[in-house]
C-alpha positions as CSV (number, residue, x, y, z in Angstrom):
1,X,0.0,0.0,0.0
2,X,1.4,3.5,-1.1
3,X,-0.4,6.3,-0.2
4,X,0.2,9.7,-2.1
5,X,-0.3,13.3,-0.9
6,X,0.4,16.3,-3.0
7,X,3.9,16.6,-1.9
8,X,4.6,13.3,-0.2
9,X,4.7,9.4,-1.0
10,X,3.7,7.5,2.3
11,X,4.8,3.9,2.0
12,X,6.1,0.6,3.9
13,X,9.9,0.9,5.1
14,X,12.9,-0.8,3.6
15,X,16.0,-2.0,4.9
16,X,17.4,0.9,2.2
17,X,15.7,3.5,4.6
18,X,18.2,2.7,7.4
19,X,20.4,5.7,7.2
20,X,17.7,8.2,6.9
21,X,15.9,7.0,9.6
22,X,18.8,6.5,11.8
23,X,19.8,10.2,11.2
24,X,15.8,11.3,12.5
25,X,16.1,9.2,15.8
26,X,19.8,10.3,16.7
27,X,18.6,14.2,16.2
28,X,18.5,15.2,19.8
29,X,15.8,17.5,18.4
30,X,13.4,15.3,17.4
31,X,14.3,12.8,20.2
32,X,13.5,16.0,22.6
33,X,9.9,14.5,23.6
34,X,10.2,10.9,22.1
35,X,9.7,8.4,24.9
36,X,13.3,7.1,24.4
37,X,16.9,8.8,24.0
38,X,18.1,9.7,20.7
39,X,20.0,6.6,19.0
40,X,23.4,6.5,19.2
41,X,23.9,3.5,17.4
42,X,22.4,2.1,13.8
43,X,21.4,-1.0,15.6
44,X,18.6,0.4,17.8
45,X,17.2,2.6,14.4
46,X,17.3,-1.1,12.5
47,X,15.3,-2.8,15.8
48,X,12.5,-0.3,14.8
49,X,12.7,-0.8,11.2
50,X,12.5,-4.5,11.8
51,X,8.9,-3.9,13.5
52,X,8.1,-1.9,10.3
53,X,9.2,-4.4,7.7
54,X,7.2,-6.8,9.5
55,X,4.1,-5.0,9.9
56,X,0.7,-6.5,8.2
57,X,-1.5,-5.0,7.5
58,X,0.7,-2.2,6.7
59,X,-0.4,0.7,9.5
60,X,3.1,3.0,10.0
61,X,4.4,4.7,7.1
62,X,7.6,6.3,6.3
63,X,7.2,9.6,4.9
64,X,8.8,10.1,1.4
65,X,10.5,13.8,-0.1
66,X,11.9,14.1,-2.6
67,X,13.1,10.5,-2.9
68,X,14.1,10.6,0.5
69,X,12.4,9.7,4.3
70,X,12.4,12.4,6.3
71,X,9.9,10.6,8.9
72,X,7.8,8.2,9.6
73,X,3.7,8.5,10.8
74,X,0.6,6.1,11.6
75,X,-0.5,3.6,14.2
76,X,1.9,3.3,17.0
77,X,0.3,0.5,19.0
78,X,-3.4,-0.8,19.3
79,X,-4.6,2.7,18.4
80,X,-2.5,5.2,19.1
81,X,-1.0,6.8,16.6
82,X,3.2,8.9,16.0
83,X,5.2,10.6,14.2
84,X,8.8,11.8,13.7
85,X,10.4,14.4,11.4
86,X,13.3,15.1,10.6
87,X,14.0,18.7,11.7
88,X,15.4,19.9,8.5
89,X,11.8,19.4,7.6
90,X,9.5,21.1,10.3
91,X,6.9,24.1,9.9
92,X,6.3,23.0,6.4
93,X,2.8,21.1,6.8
94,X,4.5,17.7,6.1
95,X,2.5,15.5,9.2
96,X,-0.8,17.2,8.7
97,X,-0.2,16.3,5.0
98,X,0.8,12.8,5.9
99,X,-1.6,12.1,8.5
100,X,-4.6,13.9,6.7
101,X,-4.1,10.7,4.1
102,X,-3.2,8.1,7.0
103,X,-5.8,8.7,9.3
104,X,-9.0,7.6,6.8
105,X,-6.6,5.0,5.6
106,X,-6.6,3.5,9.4
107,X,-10.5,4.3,10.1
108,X,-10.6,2.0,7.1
109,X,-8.6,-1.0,7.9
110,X,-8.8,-1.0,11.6
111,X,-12.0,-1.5,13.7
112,X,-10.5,1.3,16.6
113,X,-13.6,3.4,17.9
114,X,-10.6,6.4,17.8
115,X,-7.2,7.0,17.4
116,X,-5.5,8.2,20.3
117,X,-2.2,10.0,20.9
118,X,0.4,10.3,23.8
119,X,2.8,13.7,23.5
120,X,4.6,15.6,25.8
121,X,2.4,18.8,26.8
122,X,6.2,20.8,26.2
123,X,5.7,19.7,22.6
124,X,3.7,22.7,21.4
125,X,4.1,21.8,17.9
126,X,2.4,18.4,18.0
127,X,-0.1,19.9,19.9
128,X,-1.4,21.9,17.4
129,X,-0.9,19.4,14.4
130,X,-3.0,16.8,16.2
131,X,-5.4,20.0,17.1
132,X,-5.2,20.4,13.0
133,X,-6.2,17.0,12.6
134,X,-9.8,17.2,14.7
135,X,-7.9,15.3,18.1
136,X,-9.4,16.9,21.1
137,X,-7.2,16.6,25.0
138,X,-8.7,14.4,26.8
139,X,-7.1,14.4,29.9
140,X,-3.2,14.7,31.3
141,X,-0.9,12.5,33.7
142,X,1.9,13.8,35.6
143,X,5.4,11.7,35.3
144,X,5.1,9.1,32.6
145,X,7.9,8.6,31.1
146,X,11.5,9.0,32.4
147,X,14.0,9.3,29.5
148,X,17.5,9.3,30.7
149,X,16.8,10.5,34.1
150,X,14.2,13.1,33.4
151,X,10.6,13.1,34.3
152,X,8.0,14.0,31.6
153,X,4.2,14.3,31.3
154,X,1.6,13.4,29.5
155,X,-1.0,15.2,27.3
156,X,-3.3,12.4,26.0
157,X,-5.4,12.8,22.1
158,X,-8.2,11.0,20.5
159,X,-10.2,10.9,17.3
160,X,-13.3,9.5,17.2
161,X,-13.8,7.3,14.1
162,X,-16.4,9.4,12.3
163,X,-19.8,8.9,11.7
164,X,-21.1,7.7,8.5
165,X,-23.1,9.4,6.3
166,X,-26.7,8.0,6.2
């Protein structure tokens, strides 16, 4: 399954995206508010791309540019959904663009009730793209995740799965 945007191709992972993924999970900037340290060793990028190459139905995406991957976005686990980009590429509309053609694309081949997400409340940015996407807060938990020593929060999303159209 390949799913195409106006600016993007969203598609299943290969081991040829190794590199460019490895360089968007070693970016201390996008690691910032991932729930694990930034990779500081090829091995732990090709752990995740293992669980993407084995994924079926096909429900996490990398995101392609330009002939490259400069992130990856779709269902996480059970039904919450990520994403990562690649700094060199933020502020330019790529996740809305990539999740406004994912999220149908799950409603479809999942049976979720809604798709949820977990961020970091410090992570203004995802805020407003899941706000973009129709995600409402739900609720928030203090010290969920501790990454290296720190303490972080939670800010918790969901998207009904709409209603059809009689």
């Amino acid at each position: 399954m390949v799913l195409v945007t106006a600016r993007l191709r969203l598609r299943r992972a290969t081991q040829g995206d190794l590199n460019d993924l490895f360089a968007i999970y070693a970016d201390p900037r996008e690691m910032r508010y991932w729930s694990t340290l930034p990779h500081t060793d090829r091995s732990v990028t090709q752990q995740n791309l293992n669980g993407m190459l084995a994924q079926d139905p096909l429900t996490y995406f990398v995101i392609e540019y330009g002939g490259r991957v400069i992130g990856c976005a779709g269902l996480y686990r059970a039904d919450e959904i990520g994403f990562l980009l690649n700094p060199d590429h933020w502020r330019q509309g790529y996740v809305s663009e990539a999740m406004g053609a994912i999220i149908p694309y799950l409603f479809d081949v999942t049976d979720a009730a809604a798709l949820t997400a977990d961020i970091d409340p410090r992570n203004v940015a995802s805020a407003a793209t899941l706000r973009k996407l129709g995600f409402v807060e739900t609720h928030r938990a203090e010290r969920t995740y501790c990454i290296g020593g720190v303490w972080s929060d939670s800010a918790y999303y969901a998207l009904p799965r709409p209603v059809p159209s009689p």
